[in-house]
C-alpha positions, 0 to 999 in steps of 0.5 A: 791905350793899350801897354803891353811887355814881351818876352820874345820867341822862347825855346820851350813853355815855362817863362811868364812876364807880366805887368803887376802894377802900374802907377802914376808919378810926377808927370811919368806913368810907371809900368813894373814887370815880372819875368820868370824862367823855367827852374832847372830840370823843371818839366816843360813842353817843348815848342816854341812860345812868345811870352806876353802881357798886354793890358787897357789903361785910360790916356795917358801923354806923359813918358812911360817907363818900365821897371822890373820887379824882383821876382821873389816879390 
């Protein structure tokens, strides 16, 4: 199976998300994610990007939930 976590259509270059872990829980599979902005006044291109992060994992039947992570982590 296949996970994966989108930002959407972004303005200009300087945003990431990611998936930084996943973890079984009970009968859920936990799937934590980072997203960052550019910094203010931070030099970026200037077209449009769609963030992304897709990742394979074996089967799984159970609820899968997303959770966000702190950035500063």
């Amino acid at each position: 199976m296949v996970v994966g976590v989108f930002m959407g259509e972004r303005g200009t270059g300087g945003y990431e998300i990611e998936i930084t872990r996943v973890e079984r829980a009970d009968s859920q599979l936990r799937v934590y994610q980072r997203s960052r902005d550019p910094e203010p006044g931070a030099m970026v291109t200037q077209m449009l990007t769609q963030p992304y992060h897709v990742i394979k994992l074996p089967r799984h039947d159970g609820p899968l939930v997303f959770l966000r992570e702190d950035p500063s982590r």
